[in-house]
C-alpha positions as CSV (number, residue, x, y, z in Angstrom):
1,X,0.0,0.0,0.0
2,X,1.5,3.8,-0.8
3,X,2.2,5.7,1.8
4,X,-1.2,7.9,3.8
5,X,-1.0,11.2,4.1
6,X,-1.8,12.2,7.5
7,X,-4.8,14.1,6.0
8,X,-6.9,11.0,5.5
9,X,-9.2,11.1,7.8
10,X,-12.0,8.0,7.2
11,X,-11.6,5.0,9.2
12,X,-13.2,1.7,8.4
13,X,-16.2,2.2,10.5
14,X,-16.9,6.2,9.1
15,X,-17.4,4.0,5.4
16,X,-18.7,1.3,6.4
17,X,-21.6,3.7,8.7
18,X,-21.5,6.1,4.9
19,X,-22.1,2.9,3.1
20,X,-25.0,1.2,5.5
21,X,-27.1,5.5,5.7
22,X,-26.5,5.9,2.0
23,X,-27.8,2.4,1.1
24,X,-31.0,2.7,3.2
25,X,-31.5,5.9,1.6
26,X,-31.2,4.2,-1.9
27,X,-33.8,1.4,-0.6
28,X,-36.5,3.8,0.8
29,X,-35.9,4.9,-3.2
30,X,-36.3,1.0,-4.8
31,X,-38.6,-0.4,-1.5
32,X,-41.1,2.3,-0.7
33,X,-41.5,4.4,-4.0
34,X,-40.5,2.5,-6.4
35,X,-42.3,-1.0,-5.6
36,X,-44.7,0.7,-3.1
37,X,-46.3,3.4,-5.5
38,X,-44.3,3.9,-9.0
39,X,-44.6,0.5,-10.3
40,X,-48.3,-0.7,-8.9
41,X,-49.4,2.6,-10.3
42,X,-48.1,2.2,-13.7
43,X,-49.7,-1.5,-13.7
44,X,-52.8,-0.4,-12.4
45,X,-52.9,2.5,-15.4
46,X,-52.9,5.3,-12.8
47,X,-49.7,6.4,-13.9
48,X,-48.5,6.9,-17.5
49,X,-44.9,6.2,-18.6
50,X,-44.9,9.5,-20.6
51,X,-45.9,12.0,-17.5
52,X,-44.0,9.9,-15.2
53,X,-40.6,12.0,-15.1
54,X,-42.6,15.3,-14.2
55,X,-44.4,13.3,-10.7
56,X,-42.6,14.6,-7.9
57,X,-42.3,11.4,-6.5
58,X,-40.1,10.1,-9.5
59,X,-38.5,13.1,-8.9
60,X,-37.6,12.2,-5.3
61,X,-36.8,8.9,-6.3
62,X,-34.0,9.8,-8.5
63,X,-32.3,12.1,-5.8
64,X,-32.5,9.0,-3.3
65,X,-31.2,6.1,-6.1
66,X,-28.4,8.7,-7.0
67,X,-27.5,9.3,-3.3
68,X,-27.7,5.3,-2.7
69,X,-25.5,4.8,-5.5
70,X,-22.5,5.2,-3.1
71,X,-23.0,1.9,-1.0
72,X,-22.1,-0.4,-2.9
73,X,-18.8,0.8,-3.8
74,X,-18.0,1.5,-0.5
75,X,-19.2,-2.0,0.5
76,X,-17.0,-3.7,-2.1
77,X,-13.6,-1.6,-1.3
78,X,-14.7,-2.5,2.9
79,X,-15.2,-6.2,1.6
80,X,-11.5,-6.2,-0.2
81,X,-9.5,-4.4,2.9
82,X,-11.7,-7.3,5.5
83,X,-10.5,-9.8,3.2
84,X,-6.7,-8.7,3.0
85,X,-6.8,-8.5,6.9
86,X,-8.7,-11.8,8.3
87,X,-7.1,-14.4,9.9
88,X,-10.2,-16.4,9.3
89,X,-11.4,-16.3,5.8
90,X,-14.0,-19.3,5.8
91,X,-15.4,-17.3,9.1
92,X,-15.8,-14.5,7.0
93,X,-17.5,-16.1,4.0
94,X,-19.3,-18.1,6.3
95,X,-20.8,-15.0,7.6
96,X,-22.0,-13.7,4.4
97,X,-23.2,-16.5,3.5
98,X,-25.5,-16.8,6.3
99,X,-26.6,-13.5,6.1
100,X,-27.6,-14.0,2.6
101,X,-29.9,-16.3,3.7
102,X,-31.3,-14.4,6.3
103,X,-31.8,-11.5,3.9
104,X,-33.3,-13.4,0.9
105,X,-37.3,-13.0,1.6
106,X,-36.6,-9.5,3.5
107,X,-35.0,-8.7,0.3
108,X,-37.9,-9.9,-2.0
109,X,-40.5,-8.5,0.2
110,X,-39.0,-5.1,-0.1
111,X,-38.5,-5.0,-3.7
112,X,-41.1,-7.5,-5.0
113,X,-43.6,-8.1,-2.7
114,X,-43.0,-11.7,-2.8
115,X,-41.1,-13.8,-0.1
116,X,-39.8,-15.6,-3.1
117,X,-38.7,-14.3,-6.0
118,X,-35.9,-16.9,-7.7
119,X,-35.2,-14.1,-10.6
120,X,-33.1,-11.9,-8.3
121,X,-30.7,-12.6,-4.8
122,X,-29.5,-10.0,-2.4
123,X,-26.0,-8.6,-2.2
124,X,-24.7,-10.9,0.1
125,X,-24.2,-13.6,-2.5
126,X,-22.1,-11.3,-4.8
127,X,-20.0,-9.9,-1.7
128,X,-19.7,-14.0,-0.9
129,X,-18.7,-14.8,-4.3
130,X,-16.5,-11.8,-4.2
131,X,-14.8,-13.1,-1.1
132,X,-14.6,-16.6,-2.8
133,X,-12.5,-14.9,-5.9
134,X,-10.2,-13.0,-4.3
135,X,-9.2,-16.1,-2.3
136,X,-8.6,-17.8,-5.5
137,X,-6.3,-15.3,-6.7
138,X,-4.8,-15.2,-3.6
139,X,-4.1,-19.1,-3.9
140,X,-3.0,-18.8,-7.5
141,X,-0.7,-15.9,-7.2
142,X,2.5,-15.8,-9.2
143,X,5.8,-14.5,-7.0
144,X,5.6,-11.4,-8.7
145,X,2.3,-10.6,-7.2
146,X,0.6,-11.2,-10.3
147,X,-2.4,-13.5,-11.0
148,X,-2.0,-16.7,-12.1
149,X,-4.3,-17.8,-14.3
150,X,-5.7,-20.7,-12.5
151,X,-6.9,-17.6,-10.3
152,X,-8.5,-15.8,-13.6
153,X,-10.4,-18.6,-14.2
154,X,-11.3,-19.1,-10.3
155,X,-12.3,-15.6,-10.3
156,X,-14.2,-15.9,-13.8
157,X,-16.3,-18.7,-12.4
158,X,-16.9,-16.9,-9.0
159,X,-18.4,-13.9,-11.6
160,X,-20.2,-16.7,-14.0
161,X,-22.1,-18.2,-10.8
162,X,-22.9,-14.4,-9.7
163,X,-24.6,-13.8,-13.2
164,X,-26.1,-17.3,-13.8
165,X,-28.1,-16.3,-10.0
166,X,-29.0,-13.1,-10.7
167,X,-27.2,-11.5,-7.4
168,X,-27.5,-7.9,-6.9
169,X,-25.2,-6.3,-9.2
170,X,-24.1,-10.0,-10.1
171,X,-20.9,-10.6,-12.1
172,X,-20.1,-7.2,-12.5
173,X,-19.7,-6.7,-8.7
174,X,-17.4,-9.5,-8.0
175,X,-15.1,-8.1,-11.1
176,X,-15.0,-5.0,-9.5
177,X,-14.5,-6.4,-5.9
178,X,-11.9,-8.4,-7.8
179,X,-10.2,-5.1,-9.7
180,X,-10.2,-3.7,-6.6
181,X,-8.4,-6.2,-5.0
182,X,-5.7,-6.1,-7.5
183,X,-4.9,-3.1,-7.6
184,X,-4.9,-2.8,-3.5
185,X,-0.9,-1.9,-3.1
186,X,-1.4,1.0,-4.6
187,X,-4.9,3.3,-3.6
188,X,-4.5,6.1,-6.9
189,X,-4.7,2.8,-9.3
190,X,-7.3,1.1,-6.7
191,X,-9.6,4.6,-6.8
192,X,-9.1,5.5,-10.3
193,X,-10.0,1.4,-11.5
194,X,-12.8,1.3,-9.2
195,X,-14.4,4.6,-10.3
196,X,-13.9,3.7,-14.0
197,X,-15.7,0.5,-13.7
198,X,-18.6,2.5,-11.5
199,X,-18.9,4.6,-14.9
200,X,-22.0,2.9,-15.6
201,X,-24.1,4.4,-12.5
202,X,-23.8,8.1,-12.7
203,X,-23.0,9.1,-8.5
204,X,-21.3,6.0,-8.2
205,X,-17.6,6.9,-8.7
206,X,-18.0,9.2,-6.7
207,X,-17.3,7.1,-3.5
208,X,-14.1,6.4,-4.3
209,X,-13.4,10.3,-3.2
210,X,-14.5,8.8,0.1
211,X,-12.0,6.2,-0.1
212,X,-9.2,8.2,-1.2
213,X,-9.4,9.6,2.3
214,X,-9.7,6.3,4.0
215,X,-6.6,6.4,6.6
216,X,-5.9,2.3,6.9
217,X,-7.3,2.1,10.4
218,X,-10.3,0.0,11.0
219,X,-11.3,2.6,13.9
220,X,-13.2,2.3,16.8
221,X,-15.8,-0.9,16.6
222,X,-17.5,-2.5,19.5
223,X,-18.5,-6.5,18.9
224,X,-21.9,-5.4,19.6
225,X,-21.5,-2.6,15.9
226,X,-19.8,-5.2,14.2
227,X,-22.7,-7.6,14.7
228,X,-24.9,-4.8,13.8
229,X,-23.3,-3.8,11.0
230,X,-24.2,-7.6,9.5
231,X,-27.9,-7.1,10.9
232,X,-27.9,-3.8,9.2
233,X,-28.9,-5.3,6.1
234,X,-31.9,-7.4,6.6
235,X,-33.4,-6.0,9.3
236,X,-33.8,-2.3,7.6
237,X,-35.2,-4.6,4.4
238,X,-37.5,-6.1,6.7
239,X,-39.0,-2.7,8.1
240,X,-39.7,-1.3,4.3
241,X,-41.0,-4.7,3.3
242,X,-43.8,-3.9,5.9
243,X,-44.1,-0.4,5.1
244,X,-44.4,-1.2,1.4
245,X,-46.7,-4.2,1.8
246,X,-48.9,-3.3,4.9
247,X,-49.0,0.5,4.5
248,X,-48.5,1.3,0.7
């Protein structure tokens, strides 16, 4: 990793707490709006596809996706940088993985009012296939520190599974968590990779201003955030689920 200038002032848990406010507000967006009012309405005829940019809900919408579109990001660089310093990888996959099935019907409640919905699966799968490539380019290394190509291909089928599933974000997320572990020696390649590859969502390079500033430090943590951190996830999916199906 270059050298930090003493400037940087975001620790671990300032993203990670950026990431977890920014992604609820970019689900009240997708959850409450969007699949409590937008869509129904448009179904339903009430709404027309042509005066649908000048309802100030849309409107509202758009300033909260745009907003949201920090999180992931954030979540990916926080994924590569817990990855790079566990002494227990299989704990940490384990955990994702577990909280991937925990999230699964709050996730399809919130977004398709459904507590099953096979054509989509929540972010915890891509960050757990994301963890599942790095580790295979970790094992396949070269001495040079570059990839082997039995760690490609690892990586490539990590990113096949995410798009053959339908994760959130699928195979482009885990070749971005990827890029971004790559290029993790060096954070102006690691920011400048990571924003390029965000290109296709308008506000989302712009996290990796945020992580320019990161300092290295994991900052101060209690067990009891950590755990809440993890619980973040489905537990705010589960509260819009209700207020999109029971109030909307």
């Amino acid at each position: 990793m270059t050298a930090l200038s003493p400037r940087r002032t975001f620790s671990g848990t300032a993203l990670k707490t950026i990431a977890c406010i920014t992604m609820l507000v970019d689900h009240i967006g997708a959850s409450c709006i969007e699949a409590g009012i937008l869509t129904p309405g448009l179904d339903a005829g009430t709404l027309s596809q042509d005066a649908l940019s000048a309802y100030p809900l849309y409107r509202l919408d758009m300033v909260l996706r745009f907003t949201g579109r920090l999180a992931f990001p954030l979540f990916c660089f926080l994924l590569v940088e817990g990855f790079v310093h566990t002494h227990n990888v299989k704990g940490y996959l384990g955990r994702l993985v577990l909280f991937g099935i925990l999230s699964e019907v709050p996730f399809d409640l919130a977004f398709f009012r459904t507590p099953f919905d096979p054509s989509a699966q929540n972010v915890y799968w891509t960050l757990a296939l994301g963890v599942l490539a790095m580790a295979g380019l970790k094992r396949f290394e070269k001495e040079n520190g570059l990839p082997g190509w039995q760690g490609l291909v690892w990586a490539g089928g990590c990113a096949a599974l995410a798009l053959a599933a339908n994760t959130d974000y699928n195979a482009s997320g885990v070749i971005i968590i990827c890029a971004l572990y790559l290029t993790r020696t060096n954070r102006k390649w690691q920011c400048l990779a990571g924003a390029l590859l965000f290109m296709f969502e308008l506000t989302a390079p712009l996290a990796f201003v945020l992580v320019w500033f990161y300092n290295g430090q994991r900052g101060a943590c209690s067990p009891l955030q950590k755990k809440a951190f993890y619980w973040f996830y489905p537990v705010h999916l589960l509260v819009l689920a209700g207020i999109t199906n029971l109030l909307l």
